[in-house]
C-alpha positions in Angstrom: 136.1 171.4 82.0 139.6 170.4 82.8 138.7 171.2 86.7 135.6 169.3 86.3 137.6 166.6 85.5 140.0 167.0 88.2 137.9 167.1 91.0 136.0 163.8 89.5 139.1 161.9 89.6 139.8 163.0 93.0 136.5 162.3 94.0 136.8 158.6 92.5 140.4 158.5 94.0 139.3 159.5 97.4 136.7 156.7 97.3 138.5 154.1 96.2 141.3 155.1 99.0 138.2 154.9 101.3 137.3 151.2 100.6 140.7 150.2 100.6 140.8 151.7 104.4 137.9 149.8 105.0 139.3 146.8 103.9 142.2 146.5 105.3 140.8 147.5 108.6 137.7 144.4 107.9 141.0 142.2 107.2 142.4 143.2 110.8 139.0 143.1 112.2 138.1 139.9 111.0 141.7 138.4 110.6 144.8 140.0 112.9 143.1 140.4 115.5 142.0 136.8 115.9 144.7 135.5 115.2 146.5 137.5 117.8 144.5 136.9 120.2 145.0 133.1 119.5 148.4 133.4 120.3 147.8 135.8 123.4 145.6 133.1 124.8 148.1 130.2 124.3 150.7 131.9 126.1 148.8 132.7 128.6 147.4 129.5 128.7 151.0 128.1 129.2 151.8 130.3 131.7 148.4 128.6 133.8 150.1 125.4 133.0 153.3 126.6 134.7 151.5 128.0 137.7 150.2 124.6 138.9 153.1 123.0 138.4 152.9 122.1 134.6 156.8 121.7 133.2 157.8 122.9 130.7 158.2 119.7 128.6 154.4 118.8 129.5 153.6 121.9 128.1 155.1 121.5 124.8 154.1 118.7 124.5 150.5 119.1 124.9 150.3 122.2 122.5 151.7 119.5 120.4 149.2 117.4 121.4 146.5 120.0 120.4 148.2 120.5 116.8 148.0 116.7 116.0 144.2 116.1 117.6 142.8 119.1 115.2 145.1 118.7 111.9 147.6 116.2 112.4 145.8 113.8 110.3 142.8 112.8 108.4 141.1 111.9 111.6 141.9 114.9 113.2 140.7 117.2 110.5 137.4 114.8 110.3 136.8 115.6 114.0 137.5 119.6 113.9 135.0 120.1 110.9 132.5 118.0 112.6 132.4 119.5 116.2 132.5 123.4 113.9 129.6 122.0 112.1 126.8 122.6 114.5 128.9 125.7 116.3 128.8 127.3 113.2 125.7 126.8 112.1 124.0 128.5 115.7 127.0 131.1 115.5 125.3 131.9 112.2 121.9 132.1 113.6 123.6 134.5 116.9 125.7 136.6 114.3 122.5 137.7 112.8 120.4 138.3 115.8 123.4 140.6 116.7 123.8 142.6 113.8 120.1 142.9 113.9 120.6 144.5 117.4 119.2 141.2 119.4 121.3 139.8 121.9 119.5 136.5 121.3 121.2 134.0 123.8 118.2 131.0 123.1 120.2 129.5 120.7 120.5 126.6 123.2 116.9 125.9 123.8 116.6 126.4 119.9 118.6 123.8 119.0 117.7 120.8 121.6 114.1 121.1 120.3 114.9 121.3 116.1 117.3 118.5 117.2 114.8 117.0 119.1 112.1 117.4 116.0 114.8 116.1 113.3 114.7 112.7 115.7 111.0 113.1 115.5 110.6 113.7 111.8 113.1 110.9 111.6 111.7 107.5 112.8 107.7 108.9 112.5 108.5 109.2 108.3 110.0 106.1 108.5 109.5 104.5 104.7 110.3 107.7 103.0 113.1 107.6 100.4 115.9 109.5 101.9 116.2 112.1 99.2 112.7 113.2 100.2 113.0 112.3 104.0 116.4 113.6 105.3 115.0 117.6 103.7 112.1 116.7 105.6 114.2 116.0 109.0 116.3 118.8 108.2 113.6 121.2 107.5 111.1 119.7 110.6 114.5 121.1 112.7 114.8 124.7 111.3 110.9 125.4 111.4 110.8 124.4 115.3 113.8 126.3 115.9 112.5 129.3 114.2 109.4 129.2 115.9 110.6 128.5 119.5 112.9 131.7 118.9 109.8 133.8 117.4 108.3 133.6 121.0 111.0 135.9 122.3 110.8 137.8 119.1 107.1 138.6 119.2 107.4 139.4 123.1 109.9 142.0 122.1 107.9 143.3 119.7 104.5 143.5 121.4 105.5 144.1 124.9 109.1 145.5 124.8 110.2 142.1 126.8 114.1 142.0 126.6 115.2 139.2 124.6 117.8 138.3 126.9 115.5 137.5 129.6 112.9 135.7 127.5 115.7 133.5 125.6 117.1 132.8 129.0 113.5 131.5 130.3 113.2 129.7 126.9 116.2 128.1 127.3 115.3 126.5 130.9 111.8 125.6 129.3 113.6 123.5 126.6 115.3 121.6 128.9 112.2 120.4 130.9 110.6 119.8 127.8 112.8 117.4 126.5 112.9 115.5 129.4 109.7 115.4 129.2 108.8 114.6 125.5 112.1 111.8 126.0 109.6 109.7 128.2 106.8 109.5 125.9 105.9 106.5 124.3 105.8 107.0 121.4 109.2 108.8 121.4 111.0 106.6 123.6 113.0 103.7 122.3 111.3 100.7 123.1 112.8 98.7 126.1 114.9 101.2 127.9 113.5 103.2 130.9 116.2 105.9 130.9 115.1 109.0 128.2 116.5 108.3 124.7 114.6 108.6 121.7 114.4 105.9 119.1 117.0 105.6 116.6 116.7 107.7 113.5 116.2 105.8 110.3 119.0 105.6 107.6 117.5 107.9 104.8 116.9 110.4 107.6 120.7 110.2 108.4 123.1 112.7 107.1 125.8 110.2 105.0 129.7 109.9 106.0 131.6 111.5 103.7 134.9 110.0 104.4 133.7 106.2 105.3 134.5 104.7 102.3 138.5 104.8 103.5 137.6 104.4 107.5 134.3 103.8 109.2 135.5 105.4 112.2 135.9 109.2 110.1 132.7 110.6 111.4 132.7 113.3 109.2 129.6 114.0 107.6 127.6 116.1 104.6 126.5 118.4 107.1 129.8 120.5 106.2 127.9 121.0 102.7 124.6 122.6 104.5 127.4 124.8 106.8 128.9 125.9 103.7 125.9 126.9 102.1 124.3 128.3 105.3 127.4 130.8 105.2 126.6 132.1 102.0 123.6 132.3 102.8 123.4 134.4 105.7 126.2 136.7 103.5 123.9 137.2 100.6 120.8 137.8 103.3 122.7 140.4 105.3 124.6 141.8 102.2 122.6 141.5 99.2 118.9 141.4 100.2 116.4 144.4 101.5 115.8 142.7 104.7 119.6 142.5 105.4 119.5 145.8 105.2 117.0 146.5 107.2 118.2 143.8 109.8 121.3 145.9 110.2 120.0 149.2 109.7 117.5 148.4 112.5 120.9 147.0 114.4 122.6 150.3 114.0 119.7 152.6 114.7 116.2 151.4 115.5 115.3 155.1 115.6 116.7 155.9 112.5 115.1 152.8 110.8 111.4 153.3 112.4 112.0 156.9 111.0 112.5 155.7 107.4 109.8 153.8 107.2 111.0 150.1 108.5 108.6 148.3 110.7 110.7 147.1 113.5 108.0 144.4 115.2 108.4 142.7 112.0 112.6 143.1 111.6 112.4 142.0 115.2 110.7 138.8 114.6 111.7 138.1 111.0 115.6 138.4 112.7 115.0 136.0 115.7 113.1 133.4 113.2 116.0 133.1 111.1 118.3 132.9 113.7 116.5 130.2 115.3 116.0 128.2 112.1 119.9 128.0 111.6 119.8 127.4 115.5 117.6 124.3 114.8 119.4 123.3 111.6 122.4 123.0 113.9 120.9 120.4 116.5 119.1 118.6 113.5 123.1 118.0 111.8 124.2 116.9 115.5 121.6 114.2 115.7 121.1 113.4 111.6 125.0 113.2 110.9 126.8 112.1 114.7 124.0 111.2 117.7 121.5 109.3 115.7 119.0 109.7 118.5 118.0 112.3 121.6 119.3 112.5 124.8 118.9 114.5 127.6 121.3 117.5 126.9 122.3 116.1 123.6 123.8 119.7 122.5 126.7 119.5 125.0 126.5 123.5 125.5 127.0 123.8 121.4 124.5 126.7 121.7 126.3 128.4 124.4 129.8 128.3 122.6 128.0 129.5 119.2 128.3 132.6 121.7 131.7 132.8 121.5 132.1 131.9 118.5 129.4 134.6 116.6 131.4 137.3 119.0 134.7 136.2 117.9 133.7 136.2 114.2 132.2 139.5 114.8 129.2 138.5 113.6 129.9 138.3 109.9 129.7 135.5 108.0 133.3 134.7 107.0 134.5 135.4 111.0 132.0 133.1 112.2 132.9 130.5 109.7 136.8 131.1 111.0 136.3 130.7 114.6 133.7 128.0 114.5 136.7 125.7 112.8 139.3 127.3 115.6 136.5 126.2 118.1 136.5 122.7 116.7 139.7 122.5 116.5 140.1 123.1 119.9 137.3 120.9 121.0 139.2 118.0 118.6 142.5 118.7 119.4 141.7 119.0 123.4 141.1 115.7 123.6 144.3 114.8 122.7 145.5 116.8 124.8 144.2 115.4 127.6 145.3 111.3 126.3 149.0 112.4 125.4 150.1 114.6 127.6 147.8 114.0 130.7 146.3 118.0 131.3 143.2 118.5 132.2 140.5 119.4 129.4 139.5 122.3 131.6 142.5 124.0 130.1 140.6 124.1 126.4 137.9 126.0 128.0 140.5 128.8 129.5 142.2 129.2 126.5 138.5 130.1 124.8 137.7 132.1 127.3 141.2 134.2 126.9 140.6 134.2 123.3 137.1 135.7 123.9 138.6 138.0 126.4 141.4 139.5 123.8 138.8 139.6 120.9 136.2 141.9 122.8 139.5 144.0 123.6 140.8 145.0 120.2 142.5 147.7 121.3 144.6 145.6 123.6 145.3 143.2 121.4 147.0 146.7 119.1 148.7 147.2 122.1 150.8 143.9 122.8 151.1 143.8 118.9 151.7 147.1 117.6 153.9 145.6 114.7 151.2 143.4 113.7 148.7 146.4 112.9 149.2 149.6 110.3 149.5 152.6 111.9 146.7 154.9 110.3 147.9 158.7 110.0 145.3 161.6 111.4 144.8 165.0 110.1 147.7 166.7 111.3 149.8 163.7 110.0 150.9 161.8 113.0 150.2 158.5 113.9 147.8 157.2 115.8 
């Protein structure tokens, strides 16, 4: 009995050694490593600087720069959590397609057309009480979103099309079609001949948080429905059967077809959701900052939700992370470029570095070997 007991409470031991393995290697994952590869990217980024004939001084003082334009003030913090906002949101939408084993690269395309029928649902409900009409607007974007991105779904599913190609093609189909829906009119605004939408109605707008102390703080309650999509998309892929089936097709599609999943349906109930966060993330651009369509109103947002669902390593919390480094960067690169006169290009090298060093763990462990445990294998060395 007493061995009995003994091997339990190694057993339970062993296990809860096990999780703690896993989490600490989740905290690096999710964690060190980004932050690593933050600091990797900045020096390098310096070093650019120096290399075209940057000085020193210049260069301190734009990093300082950068500091103060994403959270040297109230302002500055207003700006970085409204440009993560919409990054986050698609990232979200990207992460899941990802962990789903879908490289779904449409969230572009996704969200200029659930931006673009947010606008719609907007001024076309106009008379609506906001607290019925801005879920309507909101909603209107994450159904056309999800339905855009179900075409490359069901392709995938039916005809084995690779989603890469067909989000790609979607994406250059959204961009004709806004152009093209932008000079209709009854979308247009009334006297102009360029393509701009009209205006979308207060109760369809998403309210300033902060312009009670300055109307100028453009932050806005779309940080609320980014919050909530986080733990949402945690609960789905954590909590919930299709979560699990999501990642279990995402690990092995084999395996999953095997057990009894039905993978047409993962694929297009994956790329759905993904698109509706990619749509609720172009109708927060235009409810909360735009207030109206334009031709290429998402500014690439859909292309650095990329970046930003690879950085977080497509879990939730990461995403949530490097969508607020993103906008911070974003924010604080404008600065940059007022104070201390260097070019904004310089914001995009530095993410592209960071992305670099994040899809290279190993040699981020490398430069920073201090920075990481060093796990023991069998025969008790290091490794």
């Amino acid at each position: 009995m007493s061995e009995n007991l003994n091997d339990k409470l190694d057993t339970a031991t062993q296990t809860l050694l096990q999780r703690t393995t896993r989490g600490r290697q989740d905290f690096e994952t999710l964690v060190i490593v980004p932050i690593f590869a933050v600091i990797a990217a900045l020096f390098l980024g310096g070093l650019i600087m120096l290399a075209t004939n940057v000085d020193l001084a210049t260069i301190g003082e734009s990093y300082l720069a950068l500091a103060r334009g994403s959270v040297g003030s109230l302002s500055a913090i207003s700006e970085t959590l409204t440009a993560a906002i919409p990054l986050v949101l698609a990232g979200l939408g990207l992460a899941l397609g990802f962990r789903a084993g879908l490289f779904n690269i449409g969230a572009e395309g996704q969200l200029l057309l659930g931006g673009m029928a947010a606008v719609m649902a907007g001024f076309m409900l106009e008379g609506l009480p906001w607290i019925i009409h801005l879920p309507l607007a909101l909603l209107a974007g994450a159904l056309v979103g999800a339905l855009y991105a179900s075409i490359a779904g069901w392709l995938k599913a039916s005809t084995g099309a690779h989603e890469v190609i067909s989000t790609i093609m979607l994406n250059l189909i959204s961009f004709r079609l806004l152009d093209y829906l932008l000079r209709q009119p009854f979308i247009q605004k009334e006297g102009r001949a360029d393509p701009i939408s009209k205006s979308v109605p207060d109760s369809a707008e998403l309210p300033r948080l902060l312009e009670w102390l300055d109307p100028n703080l453009r932050l806005h309650a779309g940080v609320f429905l980014m919050l909530a999509a986080v733990a949402f998309v945690y609960w789905l892929l954590f909590r919930s059967k299709i979560g699990f089936a999501f990642r279990a097709s995402g690990e092995n599609p084999h395996a999953a077809r095997y057990a009894g999943m039905r993978s047409g349906l993962i694929i297009i109930a994956a790329m759905a959701t993904a698109g509706a966060l990619a749509g609720l993330a172009g109708a927060s651009q235009v409810l909360g900052v735009l207030d109206r369509a334009t031709p290429g109103f998402s500014a690439g947002i859909g292309f650095d939700a990329i970046a930003v669902a690879l950085m977080g390593r497509s879990h939730p919390l990461g995403v949530l992370l490097a969508g607020l480094l993103f906008g911070a960067l974003e924010a604080g690169g404008r600065q940059m470029q007022v104070d201390a006169g260097v070019s904004i290009d310089l914001i995009s090298i530095i993410q592209a570095l960071i992305i670099v060093f994040i899809a290279a763990p190993l040699l981020v462990k490398a430069i920073f070997p201090w920075g990481f445990r060093q796990r023991k294998n069998a025969k008790g060395g290091s490794k």
